[in-house]
C-alpha positions as CSV (number, residue, x, y, z in Angstrom):
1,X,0.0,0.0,0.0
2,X,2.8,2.1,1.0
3,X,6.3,3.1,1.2
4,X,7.9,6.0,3.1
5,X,11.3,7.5,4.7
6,X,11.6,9.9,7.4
7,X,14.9,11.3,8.0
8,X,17.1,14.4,9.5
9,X,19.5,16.0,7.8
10,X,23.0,16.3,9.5
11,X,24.1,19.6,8.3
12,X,21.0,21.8,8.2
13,X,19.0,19.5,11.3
14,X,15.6,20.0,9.0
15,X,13.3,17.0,9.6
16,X,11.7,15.4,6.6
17,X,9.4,12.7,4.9
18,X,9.3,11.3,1.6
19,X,5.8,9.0,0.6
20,X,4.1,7.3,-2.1
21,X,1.3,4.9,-2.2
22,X,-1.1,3.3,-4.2
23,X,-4.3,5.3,-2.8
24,X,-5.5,8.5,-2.9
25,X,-4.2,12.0,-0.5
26,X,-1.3,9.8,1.0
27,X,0.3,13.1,2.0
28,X,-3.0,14.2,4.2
29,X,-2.9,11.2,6.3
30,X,0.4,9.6,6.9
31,X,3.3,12.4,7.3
32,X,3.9,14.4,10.3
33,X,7.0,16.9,10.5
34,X,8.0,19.5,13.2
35,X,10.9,21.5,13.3
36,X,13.6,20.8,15.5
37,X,11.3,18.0,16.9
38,X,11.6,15.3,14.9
39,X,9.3,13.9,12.1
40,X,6.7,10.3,12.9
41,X,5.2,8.0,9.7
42,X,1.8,6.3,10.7
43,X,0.8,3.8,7.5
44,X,-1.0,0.9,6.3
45,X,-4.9,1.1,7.9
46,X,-3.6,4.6,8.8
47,X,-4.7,6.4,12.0
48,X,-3.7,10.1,11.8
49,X,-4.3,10.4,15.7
50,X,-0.7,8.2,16.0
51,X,1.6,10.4,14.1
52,X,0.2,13.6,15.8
53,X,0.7,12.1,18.9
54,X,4.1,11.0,18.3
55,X,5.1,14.3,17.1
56,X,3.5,15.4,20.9
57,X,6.1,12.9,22.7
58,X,8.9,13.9,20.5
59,X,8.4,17.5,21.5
60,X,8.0,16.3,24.9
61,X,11.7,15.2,24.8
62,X,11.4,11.1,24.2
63,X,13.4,9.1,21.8
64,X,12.0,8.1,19.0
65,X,12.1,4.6,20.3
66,X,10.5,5.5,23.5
67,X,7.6,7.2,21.5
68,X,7.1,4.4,19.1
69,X,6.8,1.7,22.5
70,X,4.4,4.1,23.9
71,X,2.4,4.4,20.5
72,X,2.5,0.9,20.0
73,X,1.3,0.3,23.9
74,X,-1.4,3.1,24.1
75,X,-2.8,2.9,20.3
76,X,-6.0,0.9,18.9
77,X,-5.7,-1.7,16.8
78,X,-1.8,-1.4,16.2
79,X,-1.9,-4.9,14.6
80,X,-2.7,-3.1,11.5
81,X,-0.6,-0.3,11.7
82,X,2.6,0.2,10.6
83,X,4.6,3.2,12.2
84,X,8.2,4.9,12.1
85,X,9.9,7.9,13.9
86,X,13.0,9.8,14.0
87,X,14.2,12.1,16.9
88,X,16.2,15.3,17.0
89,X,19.1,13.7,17.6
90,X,18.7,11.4,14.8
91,X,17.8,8.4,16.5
92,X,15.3,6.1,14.2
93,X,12.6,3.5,15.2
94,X,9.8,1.6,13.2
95,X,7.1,-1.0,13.9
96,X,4.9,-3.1,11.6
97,X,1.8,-4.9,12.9
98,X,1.6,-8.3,12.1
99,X,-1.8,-7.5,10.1
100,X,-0.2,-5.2,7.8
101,X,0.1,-6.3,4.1
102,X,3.0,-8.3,2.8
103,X,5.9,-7.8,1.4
104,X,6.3,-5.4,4.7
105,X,9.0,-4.5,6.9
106,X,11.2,-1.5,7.3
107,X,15.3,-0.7,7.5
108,X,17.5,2.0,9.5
109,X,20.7,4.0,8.6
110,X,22.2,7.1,10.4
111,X,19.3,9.6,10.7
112,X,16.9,8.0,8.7
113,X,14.0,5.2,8.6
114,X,12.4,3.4,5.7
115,X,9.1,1.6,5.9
116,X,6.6,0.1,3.4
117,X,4.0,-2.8,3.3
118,X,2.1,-4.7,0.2
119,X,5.7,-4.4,-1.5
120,X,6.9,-6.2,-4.5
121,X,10.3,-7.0,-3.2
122,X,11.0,-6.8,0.9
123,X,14.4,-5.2,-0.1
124,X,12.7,-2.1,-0.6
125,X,13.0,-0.4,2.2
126,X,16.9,-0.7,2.2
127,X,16.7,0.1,-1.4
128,X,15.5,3.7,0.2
129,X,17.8,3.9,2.5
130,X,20.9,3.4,0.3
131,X,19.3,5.8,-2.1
132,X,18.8,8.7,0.4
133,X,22.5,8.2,1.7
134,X,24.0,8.2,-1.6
135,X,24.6,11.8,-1.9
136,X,24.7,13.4,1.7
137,X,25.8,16.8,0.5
138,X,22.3,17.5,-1.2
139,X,19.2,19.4,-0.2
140,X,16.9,16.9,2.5
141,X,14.2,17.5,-0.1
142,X,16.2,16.2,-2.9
143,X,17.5,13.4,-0.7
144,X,14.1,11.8,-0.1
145,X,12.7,12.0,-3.6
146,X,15.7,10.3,-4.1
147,X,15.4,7.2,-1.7
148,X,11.4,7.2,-3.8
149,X,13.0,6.5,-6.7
150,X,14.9,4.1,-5.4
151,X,11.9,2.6,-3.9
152,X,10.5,2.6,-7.7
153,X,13.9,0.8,-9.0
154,X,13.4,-1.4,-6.1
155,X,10.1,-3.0,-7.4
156,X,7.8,-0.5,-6.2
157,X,4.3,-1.9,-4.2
158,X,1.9,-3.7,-5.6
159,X,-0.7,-1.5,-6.6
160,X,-0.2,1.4,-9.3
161,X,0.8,4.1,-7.6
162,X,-1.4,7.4,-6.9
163,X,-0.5,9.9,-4.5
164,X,3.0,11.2,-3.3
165,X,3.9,13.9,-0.6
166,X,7.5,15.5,0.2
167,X,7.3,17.5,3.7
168,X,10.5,19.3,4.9
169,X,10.5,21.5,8.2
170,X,13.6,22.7,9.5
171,X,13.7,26.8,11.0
172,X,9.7,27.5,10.8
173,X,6.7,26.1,13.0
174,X,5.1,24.8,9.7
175,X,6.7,22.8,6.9
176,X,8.7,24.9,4.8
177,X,8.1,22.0,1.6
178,X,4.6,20.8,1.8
179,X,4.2,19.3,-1.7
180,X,1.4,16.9,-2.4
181,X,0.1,14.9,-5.4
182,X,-3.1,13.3,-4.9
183,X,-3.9,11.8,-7.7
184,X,-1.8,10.9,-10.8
185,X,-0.4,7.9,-12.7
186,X,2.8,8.8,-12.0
187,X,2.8,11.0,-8.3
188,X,6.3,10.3,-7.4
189,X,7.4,11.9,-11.5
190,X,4.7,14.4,-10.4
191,X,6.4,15.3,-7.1
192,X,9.5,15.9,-8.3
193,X,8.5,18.5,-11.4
194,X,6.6,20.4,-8.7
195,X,9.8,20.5,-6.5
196,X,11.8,21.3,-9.4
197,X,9.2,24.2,-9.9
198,X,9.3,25.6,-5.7
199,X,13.0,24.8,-5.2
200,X,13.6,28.5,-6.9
201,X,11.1,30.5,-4.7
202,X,11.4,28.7,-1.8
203,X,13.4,31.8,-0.2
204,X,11.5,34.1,-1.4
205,X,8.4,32.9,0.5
206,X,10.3,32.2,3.3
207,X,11.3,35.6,3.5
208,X,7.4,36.7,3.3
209,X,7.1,35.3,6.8
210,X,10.2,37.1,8.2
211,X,10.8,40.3,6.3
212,X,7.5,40.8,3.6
213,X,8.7,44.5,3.4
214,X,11.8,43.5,1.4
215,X,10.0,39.5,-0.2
216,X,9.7,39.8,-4.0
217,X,6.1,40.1,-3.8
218,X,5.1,38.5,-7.6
């Protein structure tokens, strides 16, 4: 159904998420980002209520591991969930219900997490993870639409996939990237032209928030 990465970056200390799936609005459910917090995945039979409250434990100081054993203690139904979390110190953790679709599973490298159920190849997930870490010098954004297409190349899931979000906060209290496509035959392709298409006024809308009387204002 899905596959996802949430990572931090080493240089800038942005969190961010990378996700694609097979259904539609992926981006409105299952990705949750905070700034110098930490960022939470909740997948599969998704409940929303789990990554906001793991983003709420993360803020509150826990590891990520501590905040997915408390999800995974205090949550319903966690059989069908599949969750992952990294902290502000870069610290990863990940569950997957036993209910959750196979191929499932999820791998771990330094500052980042990779998950993914109803998957083609169970590789996948470490697929992401080498693709994210194969050019650490880049842009968080450009790393996780990275470790996507490697998820692709990796066999991709099941299903066709629809919908693909890219969610980046790393100075603000709201995402700085918030890209979503929610329904295309290609989202991931999708994602990446729309990127291609902020990347250049990113700044500039940035700067609306802190200084509009100077922001380019076209």
């Amino acid at each position: 159904m899905t596959f996802s990465i949430a990572a931090r970056c080493e240089r800038t200390g942005a969190f961010g998420i990378g996700i694609t799936t097979g259904s539609i609005c992926v981006g409105a459910r299952c990705p949750f980002v905070l700034s110098a917090t930490g960022a939470v995945l909740s997948q599969h039979s998704t409940d929303p209520g789990l990554g906001l409250r793991g983003i709420e434990l993360l803020k509150a100081g826990k590891s990520a591991q501590q905040v997915i054993d408390e999800l995974v203690k205090t949550g319903h139904k966690l059989s069908w969930r599949q969750l992952a979390a990294v902290d502000r110190n870069g610290a990863v953790a990940h569950f997957t219900g036993d209910d959750c679709s196979p191929e499932r599973g999820g791998a771990a490298g330094p500052n980042c997490v990779a998950v993914g159920n109803l998957l083609r190849r169970k590789e996948l997930p470490k697929a992401m993870i080498d693709g994210f870490m194969e050019h650490p010098q880049d842009m968080l954004a450009e790393r996780l639409l990275r470790a996507l297409d490697a998820g692709i190349e990796a066999g991709s899931e099941v299903n066709p996939l629809r919908s693909a979000a890219l969610l980046v906060a790393e100075k603000f209290p709201f995402p700085e990237v918030n890209l979503r496509v929610d329904w295309h035959d290609e989202p991931v392709a999708k994602l990446r032209r729309i990127w291609n298409r902020y990347k250049p006024d990113q700044a500039t809308y940035m700067q609306r928030v802190t200084d509009p009387d100077r922001a380019r204002q076209t």
